[in-house]
TIVEXTI-199914 format. One line per 2 residues: number of its first residue (from 1); their letters; for each residue x, y, z of N, C-alpha, C, O, CB. Coordinates in Angstrom, 2 decimals. Each point is the difference from the previous one (the first is absolute). Glycine has a CB too. Layout:
// TIVEXTI-199914
NUM	a	X,Y,Z,X,Y,Z,X,Y,Z,X,Y,Z,X,Y,Z | ...
***
This chain:
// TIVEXTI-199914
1	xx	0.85,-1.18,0.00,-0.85,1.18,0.00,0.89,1.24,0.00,0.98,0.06,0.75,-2.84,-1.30,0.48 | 1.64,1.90,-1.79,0.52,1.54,-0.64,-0.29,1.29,1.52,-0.85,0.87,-0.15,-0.26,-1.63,-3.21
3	xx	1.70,0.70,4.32,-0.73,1.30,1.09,1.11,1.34,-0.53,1.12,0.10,-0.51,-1.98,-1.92,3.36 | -0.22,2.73,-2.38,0.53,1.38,-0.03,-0.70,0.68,0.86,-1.22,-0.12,0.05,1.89,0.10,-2.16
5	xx	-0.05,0.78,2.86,-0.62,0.69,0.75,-0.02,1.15,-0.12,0.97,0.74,0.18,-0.72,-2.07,0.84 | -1.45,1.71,-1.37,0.07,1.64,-1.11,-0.72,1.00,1.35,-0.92,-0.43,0.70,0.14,-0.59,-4.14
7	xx	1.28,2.13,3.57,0.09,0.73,0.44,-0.11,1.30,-0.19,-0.53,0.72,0.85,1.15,-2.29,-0.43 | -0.11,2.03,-1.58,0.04,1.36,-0.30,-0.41,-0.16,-1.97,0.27,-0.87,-0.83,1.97,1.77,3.38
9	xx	-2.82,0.15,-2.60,-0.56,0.16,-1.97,1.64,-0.41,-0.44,0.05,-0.33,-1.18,-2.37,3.08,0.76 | 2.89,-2.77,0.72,1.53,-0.47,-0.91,0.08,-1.30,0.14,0.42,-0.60,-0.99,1.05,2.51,1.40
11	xx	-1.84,-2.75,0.85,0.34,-0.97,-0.21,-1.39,-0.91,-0.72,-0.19,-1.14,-0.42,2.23,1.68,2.37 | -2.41,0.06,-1.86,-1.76,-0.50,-0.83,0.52,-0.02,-1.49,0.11,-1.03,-0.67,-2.34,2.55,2.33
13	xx	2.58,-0.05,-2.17,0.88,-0.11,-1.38,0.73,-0.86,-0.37,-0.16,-0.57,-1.08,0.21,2.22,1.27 | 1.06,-1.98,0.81,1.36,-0.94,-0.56,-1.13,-0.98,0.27,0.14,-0.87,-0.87,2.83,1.69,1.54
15	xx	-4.19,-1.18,0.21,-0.32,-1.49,-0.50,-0.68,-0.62,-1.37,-0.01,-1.09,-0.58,-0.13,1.27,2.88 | -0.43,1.16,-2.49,-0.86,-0.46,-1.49,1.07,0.31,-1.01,-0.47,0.13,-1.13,-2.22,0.57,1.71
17	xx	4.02,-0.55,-0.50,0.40,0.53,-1.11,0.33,-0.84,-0.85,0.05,0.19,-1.21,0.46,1.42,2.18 | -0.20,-2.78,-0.27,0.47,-1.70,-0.92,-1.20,-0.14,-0.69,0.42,-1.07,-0.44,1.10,-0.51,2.21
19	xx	-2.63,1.66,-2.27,-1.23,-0.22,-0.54,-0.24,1.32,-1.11,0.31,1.18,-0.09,-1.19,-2.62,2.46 | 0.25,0.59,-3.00,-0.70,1.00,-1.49,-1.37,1.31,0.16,-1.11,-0.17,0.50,1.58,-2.54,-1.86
21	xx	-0.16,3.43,1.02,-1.12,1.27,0.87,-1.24,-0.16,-0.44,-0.93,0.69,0.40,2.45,1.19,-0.26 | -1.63,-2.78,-0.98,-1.31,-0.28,-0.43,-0.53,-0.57,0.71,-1.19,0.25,0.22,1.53,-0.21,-1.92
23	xx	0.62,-1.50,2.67,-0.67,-0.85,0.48,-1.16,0.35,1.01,0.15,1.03,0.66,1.86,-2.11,-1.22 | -3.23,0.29,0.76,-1.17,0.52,0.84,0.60,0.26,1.65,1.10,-0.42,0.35,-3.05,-1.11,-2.04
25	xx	1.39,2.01,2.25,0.29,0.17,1.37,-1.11,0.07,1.36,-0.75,0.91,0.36,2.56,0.19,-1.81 | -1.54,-2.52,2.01,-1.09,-0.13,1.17,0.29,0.20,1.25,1.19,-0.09,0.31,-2.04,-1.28,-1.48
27	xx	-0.18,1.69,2.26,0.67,-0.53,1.46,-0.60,-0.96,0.37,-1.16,-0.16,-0.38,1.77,1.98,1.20 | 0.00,-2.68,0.00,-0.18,-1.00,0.63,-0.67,0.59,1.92,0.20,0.91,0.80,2.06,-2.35,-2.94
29	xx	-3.23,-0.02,1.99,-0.26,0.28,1.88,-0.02,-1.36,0.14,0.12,-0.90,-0.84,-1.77,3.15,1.49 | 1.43,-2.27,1.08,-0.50,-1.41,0.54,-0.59,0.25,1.14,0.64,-0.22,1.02,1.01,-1.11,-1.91
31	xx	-3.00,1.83,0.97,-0.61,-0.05,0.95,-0.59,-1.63,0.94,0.40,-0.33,1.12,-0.70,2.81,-2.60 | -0.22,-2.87,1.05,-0.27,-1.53,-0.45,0.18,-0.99,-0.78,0.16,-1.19,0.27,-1.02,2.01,0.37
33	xx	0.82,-0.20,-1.77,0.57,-0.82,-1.49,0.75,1.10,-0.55,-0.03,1.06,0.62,-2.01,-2.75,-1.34 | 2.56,1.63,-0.12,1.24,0.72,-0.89,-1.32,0.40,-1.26,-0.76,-0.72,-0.65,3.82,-1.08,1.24
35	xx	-2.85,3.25,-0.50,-0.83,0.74,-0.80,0.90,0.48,-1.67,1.21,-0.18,-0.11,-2.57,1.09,2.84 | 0.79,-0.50,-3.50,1.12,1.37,-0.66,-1.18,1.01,-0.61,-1.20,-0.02,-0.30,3.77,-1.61,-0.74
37	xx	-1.48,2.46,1.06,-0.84,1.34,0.02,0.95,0.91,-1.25,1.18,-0.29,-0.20,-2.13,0.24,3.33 | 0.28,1.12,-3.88,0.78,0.58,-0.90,0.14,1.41,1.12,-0.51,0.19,1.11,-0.37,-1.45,-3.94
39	xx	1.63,1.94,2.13,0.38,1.16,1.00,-0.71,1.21,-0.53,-0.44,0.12,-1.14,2.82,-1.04,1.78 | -2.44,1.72,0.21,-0.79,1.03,-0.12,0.61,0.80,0.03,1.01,-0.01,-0.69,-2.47,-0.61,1.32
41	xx	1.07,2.04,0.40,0.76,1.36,0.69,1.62,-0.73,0.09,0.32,-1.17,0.22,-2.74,2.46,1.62 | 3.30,0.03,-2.14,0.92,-0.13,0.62,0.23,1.61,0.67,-0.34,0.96,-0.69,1.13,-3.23,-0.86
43	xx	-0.20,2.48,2.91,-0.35,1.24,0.49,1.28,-0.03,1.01,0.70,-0.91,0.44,-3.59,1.09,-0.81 | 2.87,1.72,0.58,1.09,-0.20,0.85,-0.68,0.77,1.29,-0.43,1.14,-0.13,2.63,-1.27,-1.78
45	xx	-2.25,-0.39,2.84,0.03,1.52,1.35,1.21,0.41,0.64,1.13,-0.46,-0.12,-3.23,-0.25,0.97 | 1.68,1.61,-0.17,-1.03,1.00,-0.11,-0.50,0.85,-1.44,-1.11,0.51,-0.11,2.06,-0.42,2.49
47	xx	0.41,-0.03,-3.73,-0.44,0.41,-0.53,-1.01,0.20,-1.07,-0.12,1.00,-0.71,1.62,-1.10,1.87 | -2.37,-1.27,-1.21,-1.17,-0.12,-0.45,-1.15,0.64,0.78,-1.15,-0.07,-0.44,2.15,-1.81,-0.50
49	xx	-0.75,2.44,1.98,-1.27,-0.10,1.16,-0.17,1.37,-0.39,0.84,0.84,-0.32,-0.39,-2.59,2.60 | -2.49,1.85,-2.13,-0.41,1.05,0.63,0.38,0.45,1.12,-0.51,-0.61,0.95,-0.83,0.11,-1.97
51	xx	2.30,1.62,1.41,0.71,-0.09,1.23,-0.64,1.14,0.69,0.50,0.32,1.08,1.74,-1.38,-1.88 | -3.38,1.80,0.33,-0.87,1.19,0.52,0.78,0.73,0.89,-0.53,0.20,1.10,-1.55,-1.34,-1.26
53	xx	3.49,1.71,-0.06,0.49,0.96,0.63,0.96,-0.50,0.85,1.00,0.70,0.16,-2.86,0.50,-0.44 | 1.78,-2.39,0.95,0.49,-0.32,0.85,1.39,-0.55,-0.16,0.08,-0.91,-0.82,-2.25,0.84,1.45
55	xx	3.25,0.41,-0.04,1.43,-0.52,-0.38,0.17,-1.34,-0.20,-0.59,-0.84,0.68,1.37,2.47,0.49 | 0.18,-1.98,-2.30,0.13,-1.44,-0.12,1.36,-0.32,0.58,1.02,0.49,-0.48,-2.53,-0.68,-1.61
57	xx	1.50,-0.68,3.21,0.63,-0.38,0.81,0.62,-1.64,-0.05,1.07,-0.43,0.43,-2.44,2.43,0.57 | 0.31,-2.67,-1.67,0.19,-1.48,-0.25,1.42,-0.32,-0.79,0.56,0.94,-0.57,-3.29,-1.17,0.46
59	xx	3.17,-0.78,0.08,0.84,0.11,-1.09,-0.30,-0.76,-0.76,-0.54,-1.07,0.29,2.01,1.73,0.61 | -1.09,-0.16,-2.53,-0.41,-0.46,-1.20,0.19,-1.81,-0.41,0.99,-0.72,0.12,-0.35,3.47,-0.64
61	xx	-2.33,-3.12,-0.09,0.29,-1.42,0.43,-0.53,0.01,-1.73,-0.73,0.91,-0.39,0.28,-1.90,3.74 | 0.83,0.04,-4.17,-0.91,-0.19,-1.53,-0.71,-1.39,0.47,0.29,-0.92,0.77,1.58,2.08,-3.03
63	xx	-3.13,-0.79,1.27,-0.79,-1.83,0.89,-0.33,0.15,-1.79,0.01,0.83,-0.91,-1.78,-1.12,4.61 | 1.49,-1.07,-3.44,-0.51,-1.15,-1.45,-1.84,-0.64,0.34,-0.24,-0.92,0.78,3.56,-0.40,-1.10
65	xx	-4.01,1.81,-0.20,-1.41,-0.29,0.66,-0.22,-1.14,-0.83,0.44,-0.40,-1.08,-1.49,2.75,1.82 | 0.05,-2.86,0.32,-0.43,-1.47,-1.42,-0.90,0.53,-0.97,0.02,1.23,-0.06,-0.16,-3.39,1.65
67	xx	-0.77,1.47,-2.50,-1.51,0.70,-0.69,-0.68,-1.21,0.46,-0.34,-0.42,1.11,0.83,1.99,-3.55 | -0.59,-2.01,1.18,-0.92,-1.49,0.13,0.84,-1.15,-0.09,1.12,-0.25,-0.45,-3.10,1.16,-0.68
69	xx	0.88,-1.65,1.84,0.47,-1.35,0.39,-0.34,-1.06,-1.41,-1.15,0.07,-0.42,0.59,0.49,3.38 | 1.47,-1.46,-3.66,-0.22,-0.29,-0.91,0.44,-1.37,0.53,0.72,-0.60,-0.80,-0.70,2.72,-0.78
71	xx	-0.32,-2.89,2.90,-0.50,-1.52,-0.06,1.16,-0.45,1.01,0.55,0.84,0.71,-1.71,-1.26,-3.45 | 1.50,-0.89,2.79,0.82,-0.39,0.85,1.20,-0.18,-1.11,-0.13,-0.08,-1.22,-1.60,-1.00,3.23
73	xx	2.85,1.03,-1.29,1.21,-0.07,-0.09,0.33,-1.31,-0.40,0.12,-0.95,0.78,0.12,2.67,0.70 | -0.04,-1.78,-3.30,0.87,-1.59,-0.61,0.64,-0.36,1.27,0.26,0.81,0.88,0.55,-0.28,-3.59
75	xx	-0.64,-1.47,2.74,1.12,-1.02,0.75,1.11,0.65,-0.59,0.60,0.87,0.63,-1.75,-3.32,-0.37 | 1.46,2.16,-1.26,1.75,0.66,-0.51,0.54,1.27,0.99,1.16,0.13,0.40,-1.76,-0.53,-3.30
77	xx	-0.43,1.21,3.16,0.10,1.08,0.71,0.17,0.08,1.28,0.67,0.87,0.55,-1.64,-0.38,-2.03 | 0.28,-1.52,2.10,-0.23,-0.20,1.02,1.31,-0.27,0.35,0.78,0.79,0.52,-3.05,-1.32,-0.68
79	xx	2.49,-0.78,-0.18,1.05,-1.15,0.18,1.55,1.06,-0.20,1.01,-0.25,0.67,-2.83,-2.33,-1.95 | 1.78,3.70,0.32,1.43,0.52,0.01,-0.24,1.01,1.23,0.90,-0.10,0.83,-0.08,-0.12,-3.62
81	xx	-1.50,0.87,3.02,-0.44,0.62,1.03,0.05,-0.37,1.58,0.04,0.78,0.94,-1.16,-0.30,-2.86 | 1.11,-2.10,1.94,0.83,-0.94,0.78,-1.39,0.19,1.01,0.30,0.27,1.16,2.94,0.03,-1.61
83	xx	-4.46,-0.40,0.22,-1.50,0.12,0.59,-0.69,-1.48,-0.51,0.12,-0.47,-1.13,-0.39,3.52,0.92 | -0.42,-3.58,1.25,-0.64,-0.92,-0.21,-1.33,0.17,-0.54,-0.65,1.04,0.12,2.03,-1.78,1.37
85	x	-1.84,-0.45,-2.18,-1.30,0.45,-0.82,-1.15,-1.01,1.26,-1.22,-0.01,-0.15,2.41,0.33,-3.31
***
């Protein structure tokens, strides 16, 4: 199994960079069963936020939102993912 422990938008970059930009791009869950999901929002705060005046103090985080859920998770996926089905 392939781990990376991505951390910062750079290392998210260097991970997709071995791959073709065309290729599709999902997220994975496992709440109970191993879901996949296509991605949605991608956003950063604070500076995405309606911040109505108020100082932004947080420090800057980028998130990857899911959209829809498009079924359970192939085994192939699963299984490299190192998650039981």
């Amino acid at each position: 199994m392939y781990r990376n422990d991505i951390t910062t938008v750079g290392a998210l970059i260097a991970a997709l960079d071995r791959y073709d930009p065309d290729t599709p791009v999902r997220f994975a869950t496992q709440p109970d069963h191993p879901f996949a999901h296509t991605l949605g929002h991608v956003v950063c705060t604070p500076d995405d936020t309606d911040a109505d005046g108020a100082p932004r103090t947080e420090p800057r985080v980028v998130w990857l939102g899911i959209d829809e859920q498009e079924g359970y998770l192939p085994a192939s996926a699963a299984d490299a993912l190192g998650w039981s089905r």
